[in-house]
Short mmCIF file of the C-alpha atoms (twelve columns), coordinates in Angstrom:
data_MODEL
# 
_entry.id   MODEL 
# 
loop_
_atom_site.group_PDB 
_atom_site.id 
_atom_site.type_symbol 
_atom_site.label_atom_id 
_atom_site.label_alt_id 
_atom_site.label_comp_id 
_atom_site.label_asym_id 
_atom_site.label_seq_id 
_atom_site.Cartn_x 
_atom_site.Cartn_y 
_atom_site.Cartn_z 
_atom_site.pdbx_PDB_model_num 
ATOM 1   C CA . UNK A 1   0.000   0.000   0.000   1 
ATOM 2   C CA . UNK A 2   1.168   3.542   -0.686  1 
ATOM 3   C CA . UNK A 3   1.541   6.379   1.605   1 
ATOM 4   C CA . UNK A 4   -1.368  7.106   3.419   1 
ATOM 5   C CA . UNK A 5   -0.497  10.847  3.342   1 
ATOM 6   C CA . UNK A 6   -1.349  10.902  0.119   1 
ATOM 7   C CA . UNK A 7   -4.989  11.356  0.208   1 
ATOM 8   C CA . UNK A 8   -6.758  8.687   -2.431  1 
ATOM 9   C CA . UNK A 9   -9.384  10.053  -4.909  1 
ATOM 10  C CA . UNK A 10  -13.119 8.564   -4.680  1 
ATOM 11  C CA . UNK A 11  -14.330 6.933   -7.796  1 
ATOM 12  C CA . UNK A 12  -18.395 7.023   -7.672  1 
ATOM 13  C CA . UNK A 13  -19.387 4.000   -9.648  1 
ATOM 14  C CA . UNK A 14  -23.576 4.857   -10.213 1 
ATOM 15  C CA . UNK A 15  -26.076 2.323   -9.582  1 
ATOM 16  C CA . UNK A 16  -28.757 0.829   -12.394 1 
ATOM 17  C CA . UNK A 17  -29.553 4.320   -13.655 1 
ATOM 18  C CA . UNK A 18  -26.009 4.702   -14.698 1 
ATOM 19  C CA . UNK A 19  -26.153 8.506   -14.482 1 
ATOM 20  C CA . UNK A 20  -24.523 9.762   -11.367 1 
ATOM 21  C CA . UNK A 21  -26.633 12.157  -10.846 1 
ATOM 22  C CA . UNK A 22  -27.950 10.221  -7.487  1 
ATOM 23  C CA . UNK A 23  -24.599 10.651  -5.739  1 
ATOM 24  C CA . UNK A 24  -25.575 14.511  -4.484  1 
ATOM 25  C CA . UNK A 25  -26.471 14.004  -0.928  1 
ATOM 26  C CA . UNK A 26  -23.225 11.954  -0.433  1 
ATOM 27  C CA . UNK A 27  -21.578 14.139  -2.364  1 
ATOM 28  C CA . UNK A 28  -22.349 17.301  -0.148  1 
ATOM 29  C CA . UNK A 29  -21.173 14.880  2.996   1 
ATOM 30  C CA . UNK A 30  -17.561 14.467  1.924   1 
ATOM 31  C CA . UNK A 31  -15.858 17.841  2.743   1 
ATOM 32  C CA . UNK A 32  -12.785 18.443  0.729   1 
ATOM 33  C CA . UNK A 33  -12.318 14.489  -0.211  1 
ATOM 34  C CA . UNK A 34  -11.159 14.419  -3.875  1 
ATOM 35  C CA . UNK A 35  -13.706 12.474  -5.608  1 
ATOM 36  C CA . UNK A 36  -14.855 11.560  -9.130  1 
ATOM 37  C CA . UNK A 37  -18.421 10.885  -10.491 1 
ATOM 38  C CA . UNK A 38  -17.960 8.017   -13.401 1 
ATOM 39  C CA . UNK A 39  -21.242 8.607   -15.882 1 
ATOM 40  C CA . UNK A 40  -21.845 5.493   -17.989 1 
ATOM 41  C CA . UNK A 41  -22.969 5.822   -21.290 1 
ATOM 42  C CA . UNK A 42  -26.548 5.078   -22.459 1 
ATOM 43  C CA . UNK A 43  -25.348 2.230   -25.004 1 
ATOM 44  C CA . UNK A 44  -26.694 -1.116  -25.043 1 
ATOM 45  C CA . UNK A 45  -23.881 -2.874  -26.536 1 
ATOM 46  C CA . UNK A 46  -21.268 -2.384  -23.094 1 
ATOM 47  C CA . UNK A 47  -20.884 -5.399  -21.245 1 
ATOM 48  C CA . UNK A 48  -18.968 -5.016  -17.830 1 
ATOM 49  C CA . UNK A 49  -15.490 -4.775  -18.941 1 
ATOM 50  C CA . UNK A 50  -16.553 -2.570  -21.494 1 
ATOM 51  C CA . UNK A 51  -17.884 -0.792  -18.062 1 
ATOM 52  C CA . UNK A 52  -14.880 -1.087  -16.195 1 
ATOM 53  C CA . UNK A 53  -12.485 0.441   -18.820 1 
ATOM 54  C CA . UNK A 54  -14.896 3.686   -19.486 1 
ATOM 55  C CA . UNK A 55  -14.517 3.880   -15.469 1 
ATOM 56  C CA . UNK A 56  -11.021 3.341   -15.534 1 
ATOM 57  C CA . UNK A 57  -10.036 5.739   -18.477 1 
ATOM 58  C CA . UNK A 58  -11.836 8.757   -15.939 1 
ATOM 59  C CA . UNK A 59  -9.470  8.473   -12.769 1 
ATOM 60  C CA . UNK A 60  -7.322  10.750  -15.062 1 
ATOM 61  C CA . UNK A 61  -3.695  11.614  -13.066 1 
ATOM 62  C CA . UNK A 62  -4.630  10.461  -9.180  1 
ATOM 63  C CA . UNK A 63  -1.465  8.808   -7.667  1 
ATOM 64  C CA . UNK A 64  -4.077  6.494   -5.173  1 
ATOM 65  C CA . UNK A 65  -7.715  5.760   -5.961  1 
ATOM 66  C CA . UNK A 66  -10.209 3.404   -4.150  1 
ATOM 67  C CA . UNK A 67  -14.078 3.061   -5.890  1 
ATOM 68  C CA . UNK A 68  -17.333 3.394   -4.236  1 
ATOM 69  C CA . UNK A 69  -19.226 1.181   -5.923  1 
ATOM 70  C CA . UNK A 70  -23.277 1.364   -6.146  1 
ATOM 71  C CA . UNK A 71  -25.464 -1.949  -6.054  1 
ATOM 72  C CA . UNK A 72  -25.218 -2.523  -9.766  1 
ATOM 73  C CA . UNK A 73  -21.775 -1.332  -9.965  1 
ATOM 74  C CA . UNK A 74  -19.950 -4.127  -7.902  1 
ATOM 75  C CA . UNK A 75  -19.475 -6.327  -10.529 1 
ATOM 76  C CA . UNK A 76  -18.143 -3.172  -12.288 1 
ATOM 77  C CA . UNK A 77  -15.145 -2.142  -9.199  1 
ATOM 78  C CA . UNK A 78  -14.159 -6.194  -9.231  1 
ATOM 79  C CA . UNK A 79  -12.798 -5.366  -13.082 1 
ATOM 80  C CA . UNK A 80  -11.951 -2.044  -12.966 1 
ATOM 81  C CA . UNK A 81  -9.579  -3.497  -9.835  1 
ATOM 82  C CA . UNK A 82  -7.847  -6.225  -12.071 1 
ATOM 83  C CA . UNK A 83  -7.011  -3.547  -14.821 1 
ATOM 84  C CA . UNK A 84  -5.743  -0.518  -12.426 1 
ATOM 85  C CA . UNK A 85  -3.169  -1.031  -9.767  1 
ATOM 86  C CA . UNK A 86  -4.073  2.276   -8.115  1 
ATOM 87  C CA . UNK A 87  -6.984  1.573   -7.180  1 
ATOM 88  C CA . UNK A 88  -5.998  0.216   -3.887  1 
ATOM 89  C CA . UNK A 89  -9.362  -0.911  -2.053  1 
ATOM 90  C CA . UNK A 90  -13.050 -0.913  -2.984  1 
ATOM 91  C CA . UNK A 91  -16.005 0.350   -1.349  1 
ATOM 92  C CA . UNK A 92  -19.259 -1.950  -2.124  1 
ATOM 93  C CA . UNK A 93  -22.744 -0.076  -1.364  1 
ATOM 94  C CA . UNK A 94  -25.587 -2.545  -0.996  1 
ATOM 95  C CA . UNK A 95  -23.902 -4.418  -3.510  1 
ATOM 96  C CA . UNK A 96  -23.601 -7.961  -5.123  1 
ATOM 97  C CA . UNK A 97  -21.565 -10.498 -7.110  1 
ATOM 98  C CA . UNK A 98  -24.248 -12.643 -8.388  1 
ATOM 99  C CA . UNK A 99  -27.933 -12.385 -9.428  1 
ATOM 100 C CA . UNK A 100 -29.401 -10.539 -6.722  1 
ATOM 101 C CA . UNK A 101 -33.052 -11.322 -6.648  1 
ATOM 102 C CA . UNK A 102 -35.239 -14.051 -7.863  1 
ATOM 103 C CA . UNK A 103 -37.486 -12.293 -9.565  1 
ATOM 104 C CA . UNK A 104 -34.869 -12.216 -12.197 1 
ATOM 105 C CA . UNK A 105 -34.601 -15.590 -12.849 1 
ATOM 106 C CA . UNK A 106 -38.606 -16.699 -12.704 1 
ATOM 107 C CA . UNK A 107 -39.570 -13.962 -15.034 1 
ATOM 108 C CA . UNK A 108 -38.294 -12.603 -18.628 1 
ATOM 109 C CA . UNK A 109 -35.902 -9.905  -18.464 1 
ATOM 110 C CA . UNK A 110 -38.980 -7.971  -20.963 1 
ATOM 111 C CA . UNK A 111 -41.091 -8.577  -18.086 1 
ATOM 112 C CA . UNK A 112 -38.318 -7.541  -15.682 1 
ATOM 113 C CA . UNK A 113 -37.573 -4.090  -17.174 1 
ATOM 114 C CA . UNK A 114 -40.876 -3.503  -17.660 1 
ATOM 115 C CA . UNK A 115 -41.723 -3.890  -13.197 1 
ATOM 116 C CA . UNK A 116 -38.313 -1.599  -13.255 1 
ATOM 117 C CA . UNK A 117 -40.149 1.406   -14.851 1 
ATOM 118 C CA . UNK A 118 -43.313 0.329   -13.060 1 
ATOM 119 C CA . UNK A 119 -41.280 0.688   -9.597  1 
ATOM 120 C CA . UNK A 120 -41.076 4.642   -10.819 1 
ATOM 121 C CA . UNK A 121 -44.512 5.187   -9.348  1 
ATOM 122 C CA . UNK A 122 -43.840 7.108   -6.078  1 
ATOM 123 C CA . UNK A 123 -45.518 4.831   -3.494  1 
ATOM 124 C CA . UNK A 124 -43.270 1.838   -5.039  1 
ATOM 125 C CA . UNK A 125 -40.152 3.729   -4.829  1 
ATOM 126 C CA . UNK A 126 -40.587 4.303   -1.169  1 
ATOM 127 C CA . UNK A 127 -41.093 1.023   -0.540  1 
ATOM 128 C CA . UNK A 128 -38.357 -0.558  -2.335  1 
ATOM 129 C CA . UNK A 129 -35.924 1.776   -2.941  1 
ATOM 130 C CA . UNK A 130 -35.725 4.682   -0.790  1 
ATOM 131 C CA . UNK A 131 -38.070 3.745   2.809   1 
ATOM 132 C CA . UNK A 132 -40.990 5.209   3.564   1 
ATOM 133 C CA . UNK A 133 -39.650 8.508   5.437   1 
ATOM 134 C CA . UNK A 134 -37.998 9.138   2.081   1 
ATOM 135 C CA . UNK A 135 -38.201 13.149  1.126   1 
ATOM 136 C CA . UNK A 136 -40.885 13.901  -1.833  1 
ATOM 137 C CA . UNK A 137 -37.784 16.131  -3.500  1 
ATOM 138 C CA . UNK A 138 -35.841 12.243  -4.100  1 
ATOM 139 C CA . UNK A 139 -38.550 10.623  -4.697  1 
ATOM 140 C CA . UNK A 140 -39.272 12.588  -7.900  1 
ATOM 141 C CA . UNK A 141 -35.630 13.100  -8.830  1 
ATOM 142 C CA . UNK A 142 -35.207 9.132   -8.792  1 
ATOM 143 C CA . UNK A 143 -38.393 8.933   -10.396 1 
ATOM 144 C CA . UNK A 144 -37.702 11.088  -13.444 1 
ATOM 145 C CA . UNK A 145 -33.848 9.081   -13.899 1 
ATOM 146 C CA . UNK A 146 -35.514 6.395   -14.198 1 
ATOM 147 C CA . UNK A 147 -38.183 6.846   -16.217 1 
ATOM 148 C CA . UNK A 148 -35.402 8.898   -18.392 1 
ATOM 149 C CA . UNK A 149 -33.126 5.774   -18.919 1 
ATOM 150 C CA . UNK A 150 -33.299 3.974   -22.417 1 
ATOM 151 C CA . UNK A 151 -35.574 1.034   -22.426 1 
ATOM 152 C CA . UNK A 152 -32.724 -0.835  -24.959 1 
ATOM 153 C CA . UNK A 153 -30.149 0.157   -22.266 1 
ATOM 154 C CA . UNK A 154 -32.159 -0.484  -18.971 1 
ATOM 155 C CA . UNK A 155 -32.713 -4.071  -20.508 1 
ATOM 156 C CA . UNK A 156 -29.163 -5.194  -21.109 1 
ATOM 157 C CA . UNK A 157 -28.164 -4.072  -17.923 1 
ATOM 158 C CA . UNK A 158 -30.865 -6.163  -16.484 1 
ATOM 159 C CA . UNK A 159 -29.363 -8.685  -18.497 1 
ATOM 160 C CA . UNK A 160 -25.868 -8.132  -17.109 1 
ATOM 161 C CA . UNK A 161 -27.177 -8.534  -14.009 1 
ATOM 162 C CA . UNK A 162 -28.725 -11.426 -14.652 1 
ATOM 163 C CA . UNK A 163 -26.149 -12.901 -16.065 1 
ATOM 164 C CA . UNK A 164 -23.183 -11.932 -14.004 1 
ATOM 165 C CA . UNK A 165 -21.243 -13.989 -11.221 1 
ATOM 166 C CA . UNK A 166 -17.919 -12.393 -10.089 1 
ATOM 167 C CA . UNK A 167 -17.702 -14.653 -6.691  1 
ATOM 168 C CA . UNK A 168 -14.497 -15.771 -7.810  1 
ATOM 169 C CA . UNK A 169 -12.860 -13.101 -8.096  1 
ATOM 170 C CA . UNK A 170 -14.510 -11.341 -4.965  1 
ATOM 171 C CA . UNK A 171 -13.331 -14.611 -3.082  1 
ATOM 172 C CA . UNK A 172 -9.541  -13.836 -5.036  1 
ATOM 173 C CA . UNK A 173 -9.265  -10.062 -4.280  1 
ATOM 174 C CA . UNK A 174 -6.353  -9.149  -2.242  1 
ATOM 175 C CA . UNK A 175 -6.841  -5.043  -1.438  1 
ATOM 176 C CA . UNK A 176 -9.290  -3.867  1.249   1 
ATOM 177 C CA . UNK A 177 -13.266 -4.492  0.867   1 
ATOM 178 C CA . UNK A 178 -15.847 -2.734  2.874   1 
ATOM 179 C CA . UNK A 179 -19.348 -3.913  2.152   1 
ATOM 180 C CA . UNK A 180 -22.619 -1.156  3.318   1 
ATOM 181 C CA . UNK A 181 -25.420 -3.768  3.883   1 
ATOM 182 C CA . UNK A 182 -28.809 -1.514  3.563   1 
ATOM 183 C CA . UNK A 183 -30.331 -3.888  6.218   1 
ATOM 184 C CA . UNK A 184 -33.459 -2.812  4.906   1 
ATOM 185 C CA . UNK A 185 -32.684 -3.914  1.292   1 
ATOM 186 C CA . UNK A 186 -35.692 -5.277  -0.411  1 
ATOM 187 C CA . UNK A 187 -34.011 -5.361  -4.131  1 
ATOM 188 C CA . UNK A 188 -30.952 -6.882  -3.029  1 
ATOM 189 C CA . UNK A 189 -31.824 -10.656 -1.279  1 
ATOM 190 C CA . UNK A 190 -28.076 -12.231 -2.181  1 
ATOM 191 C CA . UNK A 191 -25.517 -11.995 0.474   1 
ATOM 192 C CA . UNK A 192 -21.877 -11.047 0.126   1 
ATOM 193 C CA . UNK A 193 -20.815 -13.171 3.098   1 
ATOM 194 C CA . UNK A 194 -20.704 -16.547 1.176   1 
ATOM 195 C CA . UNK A 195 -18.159 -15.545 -1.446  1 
ATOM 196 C CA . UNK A 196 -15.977 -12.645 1.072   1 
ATOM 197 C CA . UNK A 197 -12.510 -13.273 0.695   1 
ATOM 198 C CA . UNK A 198 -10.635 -13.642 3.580   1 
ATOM 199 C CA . UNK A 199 -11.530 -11.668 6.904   1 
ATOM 200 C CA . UNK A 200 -7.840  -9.731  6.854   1 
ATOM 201 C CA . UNK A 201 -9.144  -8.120  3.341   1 
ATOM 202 C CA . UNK A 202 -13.414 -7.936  3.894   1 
ATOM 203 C CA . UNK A 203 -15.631 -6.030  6.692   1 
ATOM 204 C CA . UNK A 204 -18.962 -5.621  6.313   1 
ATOM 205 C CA . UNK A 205 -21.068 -2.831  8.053   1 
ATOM 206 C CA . UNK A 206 -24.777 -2.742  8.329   1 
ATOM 207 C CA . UNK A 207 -26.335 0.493   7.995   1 
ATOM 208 C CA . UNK A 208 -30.280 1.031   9.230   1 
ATOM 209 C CA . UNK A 209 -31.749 1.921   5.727   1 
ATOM 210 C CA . UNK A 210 -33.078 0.801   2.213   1 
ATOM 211 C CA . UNK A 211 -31.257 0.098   -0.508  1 
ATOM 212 C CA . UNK A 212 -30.557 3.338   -1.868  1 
ATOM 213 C CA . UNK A 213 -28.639 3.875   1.278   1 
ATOM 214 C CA . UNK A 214 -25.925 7.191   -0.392  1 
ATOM 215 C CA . UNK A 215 -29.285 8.377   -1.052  1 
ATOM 216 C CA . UNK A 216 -30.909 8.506   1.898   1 
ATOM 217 C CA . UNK A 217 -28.421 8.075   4.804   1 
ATOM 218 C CA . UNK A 218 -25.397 9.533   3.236   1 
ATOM 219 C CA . UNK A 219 -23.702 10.515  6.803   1 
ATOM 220 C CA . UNK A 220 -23.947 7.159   8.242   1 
ATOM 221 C CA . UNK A 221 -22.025 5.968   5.163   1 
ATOM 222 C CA . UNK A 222 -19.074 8.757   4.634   1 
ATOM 223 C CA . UNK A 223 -18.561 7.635   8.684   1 
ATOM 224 C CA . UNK A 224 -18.547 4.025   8.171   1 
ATOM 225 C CA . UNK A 225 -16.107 4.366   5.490   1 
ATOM 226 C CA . UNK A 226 -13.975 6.977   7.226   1 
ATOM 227 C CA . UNK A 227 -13.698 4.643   10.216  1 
ATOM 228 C CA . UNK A 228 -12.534 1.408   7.911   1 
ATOM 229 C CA . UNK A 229 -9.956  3.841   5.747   1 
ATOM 230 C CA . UNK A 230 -8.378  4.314   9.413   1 
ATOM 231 C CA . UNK A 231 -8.329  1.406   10.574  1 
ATOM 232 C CA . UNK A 232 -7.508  -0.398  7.407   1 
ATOM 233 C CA . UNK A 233 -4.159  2.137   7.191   1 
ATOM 234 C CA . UNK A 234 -5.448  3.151   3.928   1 
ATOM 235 C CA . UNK A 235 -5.226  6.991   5.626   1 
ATOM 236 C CA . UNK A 236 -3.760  7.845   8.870   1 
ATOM 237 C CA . UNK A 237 -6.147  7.639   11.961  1 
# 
Protein backbone atom coordinates (compact mmCIF):
# COMPACT_ATOMS: atom_id res chain seq x y z
CA UNK A 1 0.00 0.00 0.00
CA UNK A 2 1.17 3.54 -0.69
CA UNK A 3 1.54 6.38 1.61
CA UNK A 4 -1.37 7.11 3.42
CA UNK A 5 -0.50 10.85 3.34
CA UNK A 6 -1.35 10.90 0.12
CA UNK A 7 -4.99 11.36 0.21
CA UNK A 8 -6.76 8.69 -2.43
CA UNK A 9 -9.38 10.05 -4.91
CA UNK A 10 -13.12 8.56 -4.68
CA UNK A 11 -14.33 6.93 -7.80
CA UNK A 12 -18.39 7.02 -7.67
CA UNK A 13 -19.39 4.00 -9.65
CA UNK A 14 -23.58 4.86 -10.21
CA UNK A 15 -26.08 2.32 -9.58
CA UNK A 16 -28.76 0.83 -12.39
CA UNK A 17 -29.55 4.32 -13.65
CA UNK A 18 -26.01 4.70 -14.70
CA UNK A 19 -26.15 8.51 -14.48
CA UNK A 20 -24.52 9.76 -11.37
CA UNK A 21 -26.63 12.16 -10.85
CA UNK A 22 -27.95 10.22 -7.49
CA UNK A 23 -24.60 10.65 -5.74
CA UNK A 24 -25.58 14.51 -4.48
CA UNK A 25 -26.47 14.00 -0.93
CA UNK A 26 -23.23 11.95 -0.43
CA UNK A 27 -21.58 14.14 -2.36
CA UNK A 28 -22.35 17.30 -0.15
CA UNK A 29 -21.17 14.88 3.00
CA UNK A 30 -17.56 14.47 1.92
CA UNK A 31 -15.86 17.84 2.74
CA UNK A 32 -12.79 18.44 0.73
CA UNK A 33 -12.32 14.49 -0.21
CA UNK A 34 -11.16 14.42 -3.87
CA UNK A 35 -13.71 12.47 -5.61
CA UNK A 36 -14.85 11.56 -9.13
CA UNK A 37 -18.42 10.88 -10.49
CA UNK A 38 -17.96 8.02 -13.40
CA UNK A 39 -21.24 8.61 -15.88
CA UNK A 40 -21.85 5.49 -17.99
CA UNK A 41 -22.97 5.82 -21.29
CA UNK A 42 -26.55 5.08 -22.46
CA UNK A 43 -25.35 2.23 -25.00
CA UNK A 44 -26.69 -1.12 -25.04
CA UNK A 45 -23.88 -2.87 -26.54
CA UNK A 46 -21.27 -2.38 -23.09
CA UNK A 47 -20.88 -5.40 -21.25
CA UNK A 48 -18.97 -5.02 -17.83
CA UNK A 49 -15.49 -4.77 -18.94
CA UNK A 50 -16.55 -2.57 -21.49
CA UNK A 51 -17.88 -0.79 -18.06
CA UNK A 52 -14.88 -1.09 -16.19
CA UNK A 53 -12.49 0.44 -18.82
CA UNK A 54 -14.90 3.69 -19.49
CA UNK A 55 -14.52 3.88 -15.47
CA UNK A 56 -11.02 3.34 -15.53
CA UNK A 57 -10.04 5.74 -18.48
CA UNK A 58 -11.84 8.76 -15.94
CA UNK A 59 -9.47 8.47 -12.77
CA UNK A 60 -7.32 10.75 -15.06
CA UNK A 61 -3.69 11.61 -13.07
CA UNK A 62 -4.63 10.46 -9.18
CA UNK A 63 -1.46 8.81 -7.67
CA UNK A 64 -4.08 6.49 -5.17
CA UNK A 65 -7.72 5.76 -5.96
CA UNK A 66 -10.21 3.40 -4.15
CA UNK A 67 -14.08 3.06 -5.89
CA UNK A 68 -17.33 3.39 -4.24
CA UNK A 69 -19.23 1.18 -5.92
CA UNK A 70 -23.28 1.36 -6.15
CA UNK A 71 -25.46 -1.95 -6.05
CA UNK A 72 -25.22 -2.52 -9.77
CA UNK A 73 -21.78 -1.33 -9.96
CA UNK A 74 -19.95 -4.13 -7.90
CA UNK A 75 -19.48 -6.33 -10.53
CA UNK A 76 -18.14 -3.17 -12.29
CA UNK A 77 -15.15 -2.14 -9.20
CA UNK A 78 -14.16 -6.19 -9.23
CA UNK A 79 -12.80 -5.37 -13.08
CA UNK A 80 -11.95 -2.04 -12.97
CA UNK A 81 -9.58 -3.50 -9.84
CA UNK A 82 -7.85 -6.22 -12.07
CA UNK A 83 -7.01 -3.55 -14.82
CA UNK A 84 -5.74 -0.52 -12.43
CA UNK A 85 -3.17 -1.03 -9.77
CA UNK A 86 -4.07 2.28 -8.12
CA UNK A 87 -6.98 1.57 -7.18
CA UNK A 88 -6.00 0.22 -3.89
CA UNK A 89 -9.36 -0.91 -2.05
CA UNK A 90 -13.05 -0.91 -2.98
CA UNK A 91 -16.00 0.35 -1.35
CA UNK A 92 -19.26 -1.95 -2.12
CA UNK A 93 -22.74 -0.08 -1.36
CA UNK A 94 -25.59 -2.55 -1.00
CA UNK A 95 -23.90 -4.42 -3.51
CA UNK A 96 -23.60 -7.96 -5.12
CA UNK A 97 -21.56 -10.50 -7.11
CA UNK A 98 -24.25 -12.64 -8.39
CA UNK A 99 -27.93 -12.38 -9.43
CA UNK A 100 -29.40 -10.54 -6.72
CA UNK A 101 -33.05 -11.32 -6.65
CA UNK A 102 -35.24 -14.05 -7.86
CA UNK A 103 -37.49 -12.29 -9.57
CA UNK A 104 -34.87 -12.22 -12.20
CA UNK A 105 -34.60 -15.59 -12.85
CA UNK A 106 -38.61 -16.70 -12.70
CA UNK A 107 -39.57 -13.96 -15.03
CA UNK A 108 -38.29 -12.60 -18.63
CA UNK A 109 -35.90 -9.91 -18.46
CA UNK A 110 -38.98 -7.97 -20.96
CA UNK A 111 -41.09 -8.58 -18.09
CA UNK A 112 -38.32 -7.54 -15.68
CA UNK A 113 -37.57 -4.09 -17.17
CA UNK A 114 -40.88 -3.50 -17.66
CA UNK A 115 -41.72 -3.89 -13.20
CA UNK A 116 -38.31 -1.60 -13.26
CA UNK A 117 -40.15 1.41 -14.85
CA UNK A 118 -43.31 0.33 -13.06
CA UNK A 119 -41.28 0.69 -9.60
CA UNK A 120 -41.08 4.64 -10.82
CA UNK A 121 -44.51 5.19 -9.35
CA UNK A 122 -43.84 7.11 -6.08
CA UNK A 123 -45.52 4.83 -3.49
CA UNK A 124 -43.27 1.84 -5.04
CA UNK A 125 -40.15 3.73 -4.83
CA UNK A 126 -40.59 4.30 -1.17
CA UNK A 127 -41.09 1.02 -0.54
CA UNK A 128 -38.36 -0.56 -2.33
CA UNK A 129 -35.92 1.78 -2.94
CA UNK A 130 -35.72 4.68 -0.79
CA UNK A 131 -38.07 3.74 2.81
CA UNK A 132 -40.99 5.21 3.56
CA UNK A 133 -39.65 8.51 5.44
CA UNK A 134 -38.00 9.14 2.08
CA UNK A 135 -38.20 13.15 1.13
CA UNK A 136 -40.88 13.90 -1.83
CA UNK A 137 -37.78 16.13 -3.50
CA UNK A 138 -35.84 12.24 -4.10
CA UNK A 139 -38.55 10.62 -4.70
CA UNK A 140 -39.27 12.59 -7.90
CA UNK A 141 -35.63 13.10 -8.83
CA UNK A 142 -35.21 9.13 -8.79
CA UNK A 143 -38.39 8.93 -10.40
CA UNK A 144 -37.70 11.09 -13.44
CA UNK A 145 -33.85 9.08 -13.90
CA UNK A 146 -35.51 6.40 -14.20
CA UNK A 147 -38.18 6.85 -16.22
CA UNK A 148 -35.40 8.90 -18.39
CA UNK A 149 -33.13 5.77 -18.92
CA UNK A 150 -33.30 3.97 -22.42
CA UNK A 151 -35.57 1.03 -22.43
CA UNK A 152 -32.72 -0.83 -24.96
CA UNK A 153 -30.15 0.16 -22.27
CA UNK A 154 -32.16 -0.48 -18.97
CA UNK A 155 -32.71 -4.07 -20.51
CA UNK A 156 -29.16 -5.19 -21.11
CA UNK A 157 -28.16 -4.07 -17.92
CA UNK A 158 -30.87 -6.16 -16.48
CA UNK A 159 -29.36 -8.69 -18.50
CA UNK A 160 -25.87 -8.13 -17.11
CA UNK A 161 -27.18 -8.53 -14.01
CA UNK A 162 -28.73 -11.43 -14.65
CA UNK A 163 -26.15 -12.90 -16.07
CA UNK A 164 -23.18 -11.93 -14.00
CA UNK A 165 -21.24 -13.99 -11.22
CA UNK A 166 -17.92 -12.39 -10.09
CA UNK A 167 -17.70 -14.65 -6.69
CA UNK A 168 -14.50 -15.77 -7.81
CA UNK A 169 -12.86 -13.10 -8.10
CA UNK A 170 -14.51 -11.34 -4.97
CA UNK A 171 -13.33 -14.61 -3.08
CA UNK A 172 -9.54 -13.84 -5.04
CA UNK A 173 -9.27 -10.06 -4.28
CA UNK A 174 -6.35 -9.15 -2.24
CA UNK A 175 -6.84 -5.04 -1.44
CA UNK A 176 -9.29 -3.87 1.25
CA UNK A 177 -13.27 -4.49 0.87
CA UNK A 178 -15.85 -2.73 2.87
CA UNK A 179 -19.35 -3.91 2.15
CA UNK A 180 -22.62 -1.16 3.32
CA UNK A 181 -25.42 -3.77 3.88
CA UNK A 182 -28.81 -1.51 3.56
CA UNK A 183 -30.33 -3.89 6.22
CA UNK A 184 -33.46 -2.81 4.91
CA UNK A 185 -32.68 -3.91 1.29
CA UNK A 186 -35.69 -5.28 -0.41
CA UNK A 187 -34.01 -5.36 -4.13
CA UNK A 188 -30.95 -6.88 -3.03
CA UNK A 189 -31.82 -10.66 -1.28
CA UNK A 190 -28.08 -12.23 -2.18
CA UNK A 191 -25.52 -12.00 0.47
CA UNK A 192 -21.88 -11.05 0.13
CA UNK A 193 -20.82 -13.17 3.10
CA UNK A 194 -20.70 -16.55 1.18
CA UNK A 195 -18.16 -15.54 -1.45
CA UNK A 196 -15.98 -12.65 1.07
CA UNK A 197 -12.51 -13.27 0.69
CA UNK A 198 -10.64 -13.64 3.58
CA UNK A 199 -11.53 -11.67 6.90
CA UNK A 200 -7.84 -9.73 6.85
CA UNK A 201 -9.14 -8.12 3.34
CA UNK A 202 -13.41 -7.94 3.89
CA UNK A 203 -15.63 -6.03 6.69
CA UNK A 204 -18.96 -5.62 6.31
CA UNK A 205 -21.07 -2.83 8.05
CA UNK A 206 -24.78 -2.74 8.33
CA UNK A 207 -26.33 0.49 7.99
CA UNK A 208 -30.28 1.03 9.23
CA UNK A 209 -31.75 1.92 5.73
CA UNK A 210 -33.08 0.80 2.21
CA UNK A 211 -31.26 0.10 -0.51
CA UNK A 212 -30.56 3.34 -1.87
CA UNK A 213 -28.64 3.87 1.28
CA UNK A 214 -25.93 7.19 -0.39
CA UNK A 215 -29.28 8.38 -1.05
CA UNK A 216 -30.91 8.51 1.90
CA UNK A 217 -28.42 8.07 4.80
CA UNK A 218 -25.40 9.53 3.24
CA UNK A 219 -23.70 10.52 6.80
CA UNK A 220 -23.95 7.16 8.24
CA UNK A 221 -22.03 5.97 5.16
CA UNK A 222 -19.07 8.76 4.63
CA UNK A 223 -18.56 7.64 8.68
CA UNK A 224 -18.55 4.02 8.17
CA UNK A 225 -16.11 4.37 5.49
CA UNK A 226 -13.97 6.98 7.23
CA UNK A 227 -13.70 4.64 10.22
CA UNK A 228 -12.53 1.41 7.91
CA UNK A 229 -9.96 3.84 5.75
CA UNK A 230 -8.38 4.31 9.41
CA UNK A 231 -8.33 1.41 10.57
CA UNK A 232 -7.51 -0.40 7.41
CA UNK A 233 -4.16 2.14 7.19
CA UNK A 234 -5.45 3.15 3.93
CA UNK A 235 -5.23 6.99 5.63
CA UNK A 236 -3.76 7.84 8.87
CA UNK A 237 -6.15 7.64 11.96
Amino acid sequence: MQNPRVNPCWILLPGLDGSGRLFAPFLACLGDVDAVVIRYPDDPRLDLDAYARHAVSAIGDARRCIVVAESFSGAVALRMQRLEPRIEALVLVASFVRCPHPLLHAMPLSIVAALARYLAFRSLLRMYCLGRDARRECVDEIRAIVRALPADVLRERLMLIHSTDESAALRAIRVPVLHLRARHDRLVCTSLRADAPPAAFFREVDIDGPHFLLQTRPRACRGAIAVWMAASGIVRA
